[in-house]
C-alpha positions as CSV (number, residue, x, y, z in Angstrom):
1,X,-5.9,-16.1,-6.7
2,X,-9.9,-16.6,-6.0
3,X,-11.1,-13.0,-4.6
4,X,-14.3,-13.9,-2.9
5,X,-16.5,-10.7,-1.9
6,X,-19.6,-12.3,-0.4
7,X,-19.4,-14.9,2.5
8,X,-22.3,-16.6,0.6
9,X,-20.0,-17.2,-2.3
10,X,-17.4,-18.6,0.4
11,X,-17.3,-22.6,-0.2
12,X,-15.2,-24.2,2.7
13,X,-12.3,-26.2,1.0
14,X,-12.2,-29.8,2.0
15,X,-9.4,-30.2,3.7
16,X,-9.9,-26.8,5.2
17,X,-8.0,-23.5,5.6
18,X,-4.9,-21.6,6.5
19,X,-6.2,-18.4,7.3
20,X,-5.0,-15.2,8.5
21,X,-6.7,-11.6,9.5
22,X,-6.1,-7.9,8.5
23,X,-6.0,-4.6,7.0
24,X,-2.6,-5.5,5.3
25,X,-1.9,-1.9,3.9
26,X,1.3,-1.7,1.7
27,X,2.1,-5.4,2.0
28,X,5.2,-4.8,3.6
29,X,8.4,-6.9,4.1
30,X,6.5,-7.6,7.5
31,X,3.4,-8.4,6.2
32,X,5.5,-10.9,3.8
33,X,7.3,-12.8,6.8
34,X,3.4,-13.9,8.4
35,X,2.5,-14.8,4.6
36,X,5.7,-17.2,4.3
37,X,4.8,-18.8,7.9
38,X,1.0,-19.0,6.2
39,X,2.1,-20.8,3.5
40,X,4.6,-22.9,5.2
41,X,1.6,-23.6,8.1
42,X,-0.7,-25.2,4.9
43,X,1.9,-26.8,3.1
44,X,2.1,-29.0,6.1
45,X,-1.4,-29.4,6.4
46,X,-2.7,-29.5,2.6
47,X,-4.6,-26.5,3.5
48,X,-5.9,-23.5,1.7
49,X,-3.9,-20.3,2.1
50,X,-6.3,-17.5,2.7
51,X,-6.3,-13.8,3.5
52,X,-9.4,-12.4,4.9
53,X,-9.1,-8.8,4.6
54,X,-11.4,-5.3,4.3
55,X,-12.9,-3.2,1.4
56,X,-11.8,-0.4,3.4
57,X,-9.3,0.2,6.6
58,X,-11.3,-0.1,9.7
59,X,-10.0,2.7,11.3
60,X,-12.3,4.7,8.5
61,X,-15.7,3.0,10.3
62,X,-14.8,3.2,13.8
63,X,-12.2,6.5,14.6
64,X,-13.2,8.2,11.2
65,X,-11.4,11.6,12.3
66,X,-8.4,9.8,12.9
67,X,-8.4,7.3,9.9
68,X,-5.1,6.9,8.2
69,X,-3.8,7.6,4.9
70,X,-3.5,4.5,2.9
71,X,-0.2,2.6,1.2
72,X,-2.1,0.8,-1.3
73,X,-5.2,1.2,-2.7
74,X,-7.7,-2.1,-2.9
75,X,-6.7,-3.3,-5.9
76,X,-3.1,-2.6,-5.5
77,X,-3.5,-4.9,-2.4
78,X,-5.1,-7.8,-4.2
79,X,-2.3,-7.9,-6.3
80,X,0.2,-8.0,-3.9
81,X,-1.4,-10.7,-2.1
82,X,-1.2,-12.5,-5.3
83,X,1.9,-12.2,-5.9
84,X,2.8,-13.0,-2.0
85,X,1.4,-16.7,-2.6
86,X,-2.4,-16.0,-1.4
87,X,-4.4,-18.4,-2.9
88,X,-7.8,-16.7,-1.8
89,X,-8.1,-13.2,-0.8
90,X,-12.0,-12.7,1.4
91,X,-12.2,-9.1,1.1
92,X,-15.1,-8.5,3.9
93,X,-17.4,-5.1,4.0
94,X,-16.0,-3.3,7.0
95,X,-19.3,-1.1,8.5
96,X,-21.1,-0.6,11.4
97,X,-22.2,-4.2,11.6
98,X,-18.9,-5.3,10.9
99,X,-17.5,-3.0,13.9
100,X,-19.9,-4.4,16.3
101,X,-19.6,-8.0,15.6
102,X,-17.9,-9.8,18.5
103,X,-14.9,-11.9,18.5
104,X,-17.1,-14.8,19.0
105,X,-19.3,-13.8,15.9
106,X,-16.1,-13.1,13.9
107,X,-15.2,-16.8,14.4
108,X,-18.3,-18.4,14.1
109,X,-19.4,-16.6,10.9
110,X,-16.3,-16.6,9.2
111,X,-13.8,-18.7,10.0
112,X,-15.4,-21.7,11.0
113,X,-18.7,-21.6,8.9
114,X,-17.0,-20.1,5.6
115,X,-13.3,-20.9,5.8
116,X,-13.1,-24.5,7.8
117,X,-10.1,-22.6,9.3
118,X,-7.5,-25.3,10.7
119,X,-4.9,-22.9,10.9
120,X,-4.7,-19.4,11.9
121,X,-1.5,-17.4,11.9
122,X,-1.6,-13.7,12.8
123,X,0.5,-10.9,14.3
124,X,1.3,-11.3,18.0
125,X,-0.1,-7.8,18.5
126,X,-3.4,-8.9,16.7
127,X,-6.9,-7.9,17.9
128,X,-10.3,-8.1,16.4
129,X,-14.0,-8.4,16.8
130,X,-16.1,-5.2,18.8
131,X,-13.9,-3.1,21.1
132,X,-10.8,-4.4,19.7
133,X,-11.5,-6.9,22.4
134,X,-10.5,-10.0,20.9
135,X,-6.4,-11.2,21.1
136,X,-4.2,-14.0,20.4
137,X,-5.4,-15.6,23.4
138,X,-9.3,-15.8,22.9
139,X,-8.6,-16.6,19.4
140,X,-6.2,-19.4,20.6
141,X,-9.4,-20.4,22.8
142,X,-11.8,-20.1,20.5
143,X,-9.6,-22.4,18.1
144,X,-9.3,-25.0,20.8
145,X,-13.2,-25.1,20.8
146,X,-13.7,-25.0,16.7
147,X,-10.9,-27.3,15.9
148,X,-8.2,-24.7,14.6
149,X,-4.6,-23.6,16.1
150,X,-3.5,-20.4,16.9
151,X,0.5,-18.8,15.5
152,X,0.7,-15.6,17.2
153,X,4.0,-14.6,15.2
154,X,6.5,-11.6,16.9
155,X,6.6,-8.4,15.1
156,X,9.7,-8.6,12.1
157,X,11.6,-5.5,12.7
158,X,14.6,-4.2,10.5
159,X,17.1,-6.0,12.1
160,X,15.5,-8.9,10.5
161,X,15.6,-8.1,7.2
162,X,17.5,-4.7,6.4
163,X,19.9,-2.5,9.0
164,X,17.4,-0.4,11.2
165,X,15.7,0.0,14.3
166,X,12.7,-2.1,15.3
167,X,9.6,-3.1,14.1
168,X,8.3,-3.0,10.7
169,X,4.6,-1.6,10.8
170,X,2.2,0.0,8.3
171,X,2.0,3.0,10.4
172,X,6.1,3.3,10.5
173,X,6.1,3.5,6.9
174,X,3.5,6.0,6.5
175,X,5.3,8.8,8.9
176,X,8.6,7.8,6.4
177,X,6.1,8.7,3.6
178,X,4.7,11.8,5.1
179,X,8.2,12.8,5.3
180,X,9.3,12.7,2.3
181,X,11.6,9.5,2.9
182,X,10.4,7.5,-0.1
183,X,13.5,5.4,-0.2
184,X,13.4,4.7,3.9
185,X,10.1,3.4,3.4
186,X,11.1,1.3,0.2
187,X,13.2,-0.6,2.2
188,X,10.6,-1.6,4.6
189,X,8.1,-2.1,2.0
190,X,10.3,-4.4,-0.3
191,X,9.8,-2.1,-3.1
192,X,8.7,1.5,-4.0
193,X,5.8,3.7,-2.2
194,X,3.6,3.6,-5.4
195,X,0.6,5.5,-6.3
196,X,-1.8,5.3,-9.2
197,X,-4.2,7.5,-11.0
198,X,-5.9,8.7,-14.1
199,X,-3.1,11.3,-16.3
200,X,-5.7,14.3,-16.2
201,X,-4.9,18.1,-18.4
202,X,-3.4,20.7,-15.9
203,X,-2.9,24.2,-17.3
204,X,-0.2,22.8,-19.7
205,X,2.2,25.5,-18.0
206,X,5.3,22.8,-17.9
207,X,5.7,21.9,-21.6
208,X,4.6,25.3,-22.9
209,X,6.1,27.7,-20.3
210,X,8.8,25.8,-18.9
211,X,10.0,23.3,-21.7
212,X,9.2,20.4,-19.1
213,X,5.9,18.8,-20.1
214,X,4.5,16.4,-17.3
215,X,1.5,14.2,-16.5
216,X,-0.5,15.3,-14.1
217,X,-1.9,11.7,-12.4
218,X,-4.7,12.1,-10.2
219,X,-4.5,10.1,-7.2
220,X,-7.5,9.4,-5.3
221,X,-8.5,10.8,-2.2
222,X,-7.0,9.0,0.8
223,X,-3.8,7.5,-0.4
224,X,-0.8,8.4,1.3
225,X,1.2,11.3,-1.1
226,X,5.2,11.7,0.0
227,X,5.6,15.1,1.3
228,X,5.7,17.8,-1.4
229,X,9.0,17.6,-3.1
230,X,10.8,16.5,-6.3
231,X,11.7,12.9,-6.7
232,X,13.2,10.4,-8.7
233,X,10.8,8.2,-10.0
234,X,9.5,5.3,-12.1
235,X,5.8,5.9,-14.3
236,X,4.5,2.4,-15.6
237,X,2.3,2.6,-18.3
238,X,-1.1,0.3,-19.1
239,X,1.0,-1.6,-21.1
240,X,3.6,-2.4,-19.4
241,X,6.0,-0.1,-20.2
242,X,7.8,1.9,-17.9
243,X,9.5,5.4,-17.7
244,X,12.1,7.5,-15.6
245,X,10.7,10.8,-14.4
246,X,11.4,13.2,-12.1
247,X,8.6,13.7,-10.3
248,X,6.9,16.8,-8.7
249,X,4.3,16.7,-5.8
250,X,3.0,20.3,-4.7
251,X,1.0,23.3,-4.9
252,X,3.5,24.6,-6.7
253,X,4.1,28.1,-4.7
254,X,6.1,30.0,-8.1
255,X,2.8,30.5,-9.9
256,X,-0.2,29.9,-7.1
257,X,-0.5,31.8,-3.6
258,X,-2.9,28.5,-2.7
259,X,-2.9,25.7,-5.2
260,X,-4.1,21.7,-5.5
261,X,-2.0,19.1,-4.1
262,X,-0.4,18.1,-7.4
263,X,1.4,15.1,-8.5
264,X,3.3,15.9,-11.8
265,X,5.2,13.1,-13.5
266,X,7.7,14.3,-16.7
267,X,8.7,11.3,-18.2
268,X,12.3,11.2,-19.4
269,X,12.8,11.1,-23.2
270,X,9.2,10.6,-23.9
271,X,7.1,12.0,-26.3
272,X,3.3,10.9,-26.2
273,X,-0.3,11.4,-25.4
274,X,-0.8,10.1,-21.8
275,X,-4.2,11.3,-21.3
276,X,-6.9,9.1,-20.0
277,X,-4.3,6.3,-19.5
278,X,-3.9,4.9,-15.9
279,X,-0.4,5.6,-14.4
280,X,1.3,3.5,-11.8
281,X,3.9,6.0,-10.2
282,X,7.0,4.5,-8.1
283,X,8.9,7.1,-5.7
284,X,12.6,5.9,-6.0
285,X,14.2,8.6,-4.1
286,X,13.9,12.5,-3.2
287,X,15.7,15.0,-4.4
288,X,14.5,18.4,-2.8
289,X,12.4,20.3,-0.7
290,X,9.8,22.6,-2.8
291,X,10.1,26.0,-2.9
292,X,10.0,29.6,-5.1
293,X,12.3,31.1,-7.2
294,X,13.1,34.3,-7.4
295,X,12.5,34.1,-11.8
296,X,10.8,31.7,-13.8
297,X,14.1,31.8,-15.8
298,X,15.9,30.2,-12.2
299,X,13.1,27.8,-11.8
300,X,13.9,26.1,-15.5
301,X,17.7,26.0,-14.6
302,X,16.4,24.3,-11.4
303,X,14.4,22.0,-13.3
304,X,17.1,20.9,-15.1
305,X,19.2,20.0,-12.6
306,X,16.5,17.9,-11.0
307,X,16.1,16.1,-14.1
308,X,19.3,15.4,-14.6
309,X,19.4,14.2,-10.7
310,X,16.8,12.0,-11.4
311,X,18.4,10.3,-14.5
312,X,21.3,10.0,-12.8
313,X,19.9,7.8,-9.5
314,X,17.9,6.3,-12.0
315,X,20.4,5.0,-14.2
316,X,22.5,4.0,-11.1
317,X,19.5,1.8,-9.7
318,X,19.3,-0.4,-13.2
């Protein structure tokens, strides 16, 4: 897939572009239905499948204080489009100018002058340019003056694709998150709520103290985290390699009055340095709420039943 960064790199394919618009956090199942009608839109026409999308969600320029938490970082997203079909990714600065560029600019700039846009498919809820003022039906104008059509496509909800109750939306899948309902929002997702991270030292407390040594991934400040918990989970190595865990994310309440946000991976059967090494972490399922113990000695016994949880879910997903 071509990532293009700069507009000024942009060159308009000959025979033009089928192009659509949007955050696209988490690349979810309904994200994944408007990228099969984009594909199927420029295999008819010969066109160029192309995703114009942000360095940064939108919401962080123009409602900072309510900005949400993100599914997938920007890299993460890039290779989901990739995998999704995309044959070039425009991944446009989103800052003040950005936010106060009209829907007419928008069109103009980008997807007439860079993209030769023949075809654009986007969300029948879609709006753009300054204000949010821009919809499906000035784009649909605009198109008619430029020389592109306009898909508006309706929302895919879970009745669509798995047994549920309306429409599939970033924002839905974030609340599941928040929740703690890792494999709710797996189904809407199409695969695993996954985070990612250097492995970083902790106070080496689980393999010393409590005969459970984990690695502590750091994940980067706005990413959505599941609500603290244990889960059953999947930690993918640089290499490739991948490893059951059960997985810990908390302050961890039996040893701090107020501690970090953790995430705390222990890899099943493992036995390595994972220090430095960037982890992929998959959430599979959760297991339990956290809480304190009255004894570190009922906290191990604990421990091991989570781990034994987790290998067991784990096992039964292969």
């Amino acid at each position: 897939m071509e990532i293009v960064t700069d507009l000024r790199d942009c060159v308009p394919p000959p025979g033009g572009s089928a192009v659509t618009i949007g955050a696209y956090d988490g690349l979810h199942l309904g994200h994944r239905a408007l990228l099969t009608e984009l594909r199927r839109r420029a295999e008819v026409g010969g066109l160029l499948t192309t995703v114009v999308t942000f360095d940064r969600h939108p919401a962080t320029v123009v409602r900072p204080e309510s900005a949400p938490l993100l599914l997938c970082d920007p890299q993460q997203k890039l290779e989901l489009l990739a995998e999704a079909g995309v044959e070039r990714a425009v991944v446009l600065t989103f800052d003040e100018a950005r936010a106060d560029e009209t829907a007419e600019e928008f069109v103009s700039e980008v997807l007439v002058r860079a993209l030769a846009a023949r075809v654009v498919v986007v969300g029948e809820d879609f709006h753009f340019g300054h204000g949010r003022k821009g919809n499906v039906a000035l784009l649909g104008d605009l198109g008619r003056e430029s020389g592109f059509s306009v898909d508006g496509v309706g929302l895919t909800t879970d009745a669509d694709t798995v047994a549920g109750d309306g429409p599939i939306s970033s924002t839905r899948i974030r609340g599941l998150v928040a929740r703690g309902d890792v494999a709710g929002a797996a189904r809407l997702l199409g695969r695993p709520h996954q985070v990612r991270g250097p492995v970083v030292h902790g106070d080496a407390r689980g393999g010393a103290e409590l005969g459970y040594p984990t690695a502590n991934i750091e994940v980067p400040d706005g990413i959505a985290l599941p609500a603290p918990g244990i889960y059953a989970g999947v930690l993918e190595r640089p290499d490739g390699t991948t490893w059951p865990s059960a997985v810990s994310v908390g302050r961890r309440p039996m040893f701090y009055e107020d501690g970090t946000l953790l995430v705390e991976a222990h890899l099943l059967d493992f036995d390595g340095d994972l220090y430095g090494e960037q982890a992929r972490l998959s959430f599979v399922e959760r297991l339990r709420d956290e809480r304190t113990f009255d004894s570190v000695d009922d906290l191990v016994v604990q421990m091991g039943a989570d781990v034994a949880e987790a290998r067991r879910i784990l096992a039964a997903g292969r």
